[in-house]
N, C-alpha and C positions, 0 to 999 in steps of 0.2 A: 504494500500500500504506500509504495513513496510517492508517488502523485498523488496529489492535493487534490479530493474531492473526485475520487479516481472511481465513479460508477460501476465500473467494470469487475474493481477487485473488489469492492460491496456486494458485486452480485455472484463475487464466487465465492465467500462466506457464505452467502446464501445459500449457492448449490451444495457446497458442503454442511451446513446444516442437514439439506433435506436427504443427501448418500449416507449421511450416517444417523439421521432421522433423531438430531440431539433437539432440544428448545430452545437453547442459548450457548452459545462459543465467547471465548473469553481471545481478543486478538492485542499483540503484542505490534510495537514500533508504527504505531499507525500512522504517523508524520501530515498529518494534516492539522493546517492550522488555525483554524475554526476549532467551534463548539455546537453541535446537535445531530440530528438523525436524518438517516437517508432510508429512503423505501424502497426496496429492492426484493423484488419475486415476495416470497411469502416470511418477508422478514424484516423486520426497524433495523437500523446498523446505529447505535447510540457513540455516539466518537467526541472526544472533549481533550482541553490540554489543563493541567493542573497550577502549581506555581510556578515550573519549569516548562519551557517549550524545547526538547530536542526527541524525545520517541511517542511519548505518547500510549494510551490503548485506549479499547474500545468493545464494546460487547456487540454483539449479534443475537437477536433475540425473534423466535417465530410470534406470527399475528396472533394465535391461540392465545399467547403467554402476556401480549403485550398490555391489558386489561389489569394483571395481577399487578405491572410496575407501579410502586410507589414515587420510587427516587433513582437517580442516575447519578450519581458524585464523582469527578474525578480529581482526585485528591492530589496529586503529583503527574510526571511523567510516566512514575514506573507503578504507582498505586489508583484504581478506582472499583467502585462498587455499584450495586443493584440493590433495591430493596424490592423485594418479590410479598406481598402481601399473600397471606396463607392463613386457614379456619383457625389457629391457634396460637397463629404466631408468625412474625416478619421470616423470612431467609432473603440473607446478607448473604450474598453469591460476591465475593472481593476476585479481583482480575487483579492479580502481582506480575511484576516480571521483578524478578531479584537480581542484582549487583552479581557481576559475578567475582570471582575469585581475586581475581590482576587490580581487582578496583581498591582504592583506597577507603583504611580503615571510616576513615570521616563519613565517607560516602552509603558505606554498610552501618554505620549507625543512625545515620540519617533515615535512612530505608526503615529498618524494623521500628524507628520512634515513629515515623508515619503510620507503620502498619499496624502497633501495636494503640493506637491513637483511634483509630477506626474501630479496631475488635472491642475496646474499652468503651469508646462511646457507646453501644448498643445493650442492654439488660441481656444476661447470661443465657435465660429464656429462648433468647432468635438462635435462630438455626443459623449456623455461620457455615460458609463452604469459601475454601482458597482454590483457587486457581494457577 
């Protein structure tokens, strides 16, 4: 998805939601640079940049599901989440992409106080799923 606003790779999200017949794809380095949704085949593509602008992610979510969304956050580059509205309780679906190894310490503590800032916000109760 290095092209900005690139329909195309939106709509192959999409086919790959419906080949492996998931409700929601969690997508890494989305590099566009806006904030909102695009409609593609039978699916919202929800895409946002956080405090930083250099990768980005974004969720892919089918038409069925898109009812349940409450909330769409994207909290950073490398952190954003879903709130999925359910009979007994929210599910926080979080989309990470983790620092890797070669990255500096700074940079990996930076990461898990975001992500850990998110999991904390939310009552014990929600169902939490990482990505």
């Amino acid at each position: 998805m290095y092209r900005p606003g690139s329909l195309r790779a939106a709509a192959a999200a999409a086919r790959e939601l419906a080949n492996y017949k998931l409700d929601l794809l969690g997508v890494q380095e989305v590099r566009w640079d806006q904030t909102g949704t695009v409609k593609t085949g039978n699916c919202n593509f929800f895409y946002g940049k956080g405090n930083e602008n250099k990768l980005e992610t974004g969720l892919s979510v089918q038409h069925s599901l898109v009812s349940a969304v409450k909330r769409v956050e994207f909290v950073s580059d490398r952190v954003s989440y879903i709130v999925l509205r359910c009979r007994c309780c929210n599910i926080i679906v979080l989309n990470v992409h983790a620092s890797s190894e070669e990255k500096n310490d700074n940079s990996k503590d930076s990461f898990c106080e975001e992500l850990e800032q998110v999991l904390y916000h939310y009552p014990k109760y929600h169902m939490k799923i990482r990505l």
